[in-house]
Structure formats: structure tokens, C-alpha cells
N, C-alpha and C positions, 0 to 999 in steps of 0.2 A: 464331503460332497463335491461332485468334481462340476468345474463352471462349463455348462454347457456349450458354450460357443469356443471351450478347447477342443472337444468331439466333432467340430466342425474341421471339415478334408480343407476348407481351405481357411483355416487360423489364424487371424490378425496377428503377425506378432511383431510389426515393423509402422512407424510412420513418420514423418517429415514434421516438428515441432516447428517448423520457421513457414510450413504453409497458413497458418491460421490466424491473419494479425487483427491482434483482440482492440486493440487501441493504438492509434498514432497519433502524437500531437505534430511531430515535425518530426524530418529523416535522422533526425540524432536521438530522439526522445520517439520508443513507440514500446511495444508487448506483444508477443506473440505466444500460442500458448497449445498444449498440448493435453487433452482431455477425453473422456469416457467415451462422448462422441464423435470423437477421431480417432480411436483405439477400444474398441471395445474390449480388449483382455487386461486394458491397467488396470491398475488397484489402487492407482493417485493418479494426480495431475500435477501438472505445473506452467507457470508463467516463463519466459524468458522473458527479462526484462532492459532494456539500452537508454542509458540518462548519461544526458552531460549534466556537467556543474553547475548545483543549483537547484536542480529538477528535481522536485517533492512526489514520490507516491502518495496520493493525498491519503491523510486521516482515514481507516476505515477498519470493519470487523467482520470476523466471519462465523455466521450462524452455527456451522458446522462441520467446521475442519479445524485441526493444528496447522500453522504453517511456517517450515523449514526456511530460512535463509542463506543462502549461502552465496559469496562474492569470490567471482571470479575473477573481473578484471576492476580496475579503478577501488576507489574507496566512498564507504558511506557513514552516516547516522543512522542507525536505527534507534525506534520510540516504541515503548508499550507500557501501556498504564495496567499496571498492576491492583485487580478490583477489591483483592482480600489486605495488601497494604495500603492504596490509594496512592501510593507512588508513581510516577514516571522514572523509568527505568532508558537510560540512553546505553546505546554502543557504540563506538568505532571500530568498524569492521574495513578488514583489508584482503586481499584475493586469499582466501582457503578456509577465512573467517567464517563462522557460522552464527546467527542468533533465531531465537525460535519463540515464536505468537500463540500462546495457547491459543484453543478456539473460547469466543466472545472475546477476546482482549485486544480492546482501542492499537493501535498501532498505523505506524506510517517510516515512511524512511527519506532520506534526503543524500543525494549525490554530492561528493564532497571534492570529485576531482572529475575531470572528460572519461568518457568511454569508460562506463561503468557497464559491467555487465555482470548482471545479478540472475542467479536461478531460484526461482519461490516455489518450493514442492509441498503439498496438500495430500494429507492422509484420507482424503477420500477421491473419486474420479471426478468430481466434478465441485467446487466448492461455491457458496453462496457467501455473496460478499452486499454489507451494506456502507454508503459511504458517508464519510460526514459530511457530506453539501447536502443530500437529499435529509438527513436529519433537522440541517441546519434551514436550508429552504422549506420544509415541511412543518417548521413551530412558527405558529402563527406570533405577529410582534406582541398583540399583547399578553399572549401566553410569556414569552421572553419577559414580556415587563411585568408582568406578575409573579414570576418564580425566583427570579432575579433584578428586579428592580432595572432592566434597563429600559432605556429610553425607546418607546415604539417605532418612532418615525425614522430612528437614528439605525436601531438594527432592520427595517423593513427596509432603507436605502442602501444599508450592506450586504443584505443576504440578496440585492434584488441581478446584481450580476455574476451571482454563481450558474458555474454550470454544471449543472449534476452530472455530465458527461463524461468533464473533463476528469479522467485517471492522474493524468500527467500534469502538475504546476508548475511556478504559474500560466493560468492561459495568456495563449499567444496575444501579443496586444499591452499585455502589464509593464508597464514601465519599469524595468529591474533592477532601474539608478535608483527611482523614487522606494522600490523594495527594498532592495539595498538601506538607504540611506534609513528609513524606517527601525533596522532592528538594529542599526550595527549600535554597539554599545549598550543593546539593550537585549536583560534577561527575558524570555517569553515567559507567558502567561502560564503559572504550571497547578497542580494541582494541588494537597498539602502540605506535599515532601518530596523530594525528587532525588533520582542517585546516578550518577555514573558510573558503571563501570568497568573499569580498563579490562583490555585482552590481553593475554599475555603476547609476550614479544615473542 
């Protein structure tokens, strides 16, 4: 069945991915993005994504899409928690590197050097994303303290300045010495087995 809007005399088949910017945290950390609604003959979409060092794609999933990684300039971490092992699954990825999100699977990434520049491409034209601040802002404290025994006051003072907004970590304003000093030395919180695995050289 051939897509109607080819029969069209005058045929989208061209557009500008750097007109459309989806998120900016600051002129070194932002996204720009190209999609169904700026190209109606795609058959995907994708993110172009610009992080310095440091700078977290936060935590998030997607309802319905797979989504392709690939690094072009700079180096990253990527994460996805794997739902059928219960693993976290990390990479290091370097320019030509590729890693890939099935659709629903937790995942995020982290900028490992300046001028990173990542392309996220999605097997559909438009994809639904949900993140983990709005999961995480949306459980009520004592739902928290009753599934997991945490402390109500304790998580309803943490979760009370997220910004569901914010794509890019951390927000502007986070003391990065104080972040910094927080993890260095220390393993993050994982889930009940975790794996790394190396790319080849």
C-alpha cells in the first residue's frame, strides 16, 4: 500500500533536525529533534543530543518504540535494566559505538567526556517517553513507605525538588562538588545483579 502523502506533487522529503529544540538545559547540554510532525514521510525519528561531562540523560522508558544509540563525538555510559534478567546492563561507548533500548526498558546515559554528541533514532515517527522524576514525583511518600519501608518525610523532602522537566542532569543550581563528592568511591544503588560489558576495541 503506497503512503499517501508520496502521491503528494509536492513530497516532504527534506527537513532541518537542528530547527526543532526539544529541550535546553544550558548552550552545551540541550536536544533537538526530528520527527513525524516535521517530516511527514519518516518512518522514525530521532533526538540529536549535545552533553558535556557529566550530564545525565535522566532515567527513562519508552511506551513504544526501540531506541538506537549511536556516538558520534565524545564518550558515554549507557544503562538498561534488563526486565527478563533483572540486570543493569552498562556500556562504554565511543564515536561509531552503537547500544540499543528495547521498547519498555528503564534506561539512561551519562556523558563521560565534553562535546558529546549522540544520535537516538526510534523505530517509530514519533516516540513516547516516560521519565523517572514523574514516576518518582507521582508515588505518594507513604505509598514509598509501605512498599519499601522508606521513611515518608525523608523521601517526600527528596522527591520535592525534582523537576519533571528537566531531560538534562543535573539541574542547573546542583552543587556538582557536593555530587561529586557524594558518589565518588561509591558503587550506586543497583538492582540484583549487574554486568558490564566491554566493546570491542
Amino acid at each position: 500500500m503506497i503512503n499517501p502523502i508520496l502521491q503528494s506533487p509536492n513530497v516532504p522529503l527534506a527537513a532541518d533536525s537542528n530547527a526543532v529544540v526539544n529541550y535546553r538545559r544550558d548552550p552545551q547540554n540541550y536536544v533537538t529533534q526530528l520527527f513525524g510532525e516535521q517530516l511527514p514521510t519518516i518512518a522514525n525519528g530521532f533526538f540529536n543530543v549535545y552533553l558535556s561531562k557529566g550530564t545525565v540523560v535522566q532515567p527513562h522508558w519508552h511506551t513504544n518504540v526501540t531506541e538506537m544509540v549511536i556516538v558520534i563525538t565524545g564518550e558515554i555510559t549507557a544503562s538498561v535494566f534488563n526486565p527478563f534478567t533483572r540486570e543493569r546492563i552498562t556500556y562504554y561507548l565511543k564515536p561509531g559505538q552503537v547500544c540499543v533500548f528495547p521498547k519498555g526498558w528503564f534506561h539512561w546515559f551519562i556523558a563521560e567526556t565534553d562535546d558529546v554528541y549522540v544520535l537516538t533514532i526510534f523505530d517509530q515517527p514519533t516516540p513516547d517517553i516516560v521519565f523517572g522524576a514523574d514516576f518518582l514525583a507521582a508515588t505518594p511518600p507513604e505509598v514509598a513507605h509501605r512498599a519499601y519501608c522508606l521513611d515518608e518525610e525523608a523521601y517526600a523532602k527528596a522527591v520535592a525538588s525534582i523537576k519533571n522537566d528537566a531531560i538534562l542532569g543535573p539541574p542547573i543550581g546542583c552543587d556538582s562538588a557536593v555530587l561529586d563528592q557524594s558518589t565518588k568511591g561509591k558503587t550506586a544503588a543497583m538492582p540484583l545483579s549487574t554486568k558490564t560489558t566491554a566493546m570491542p576495541e
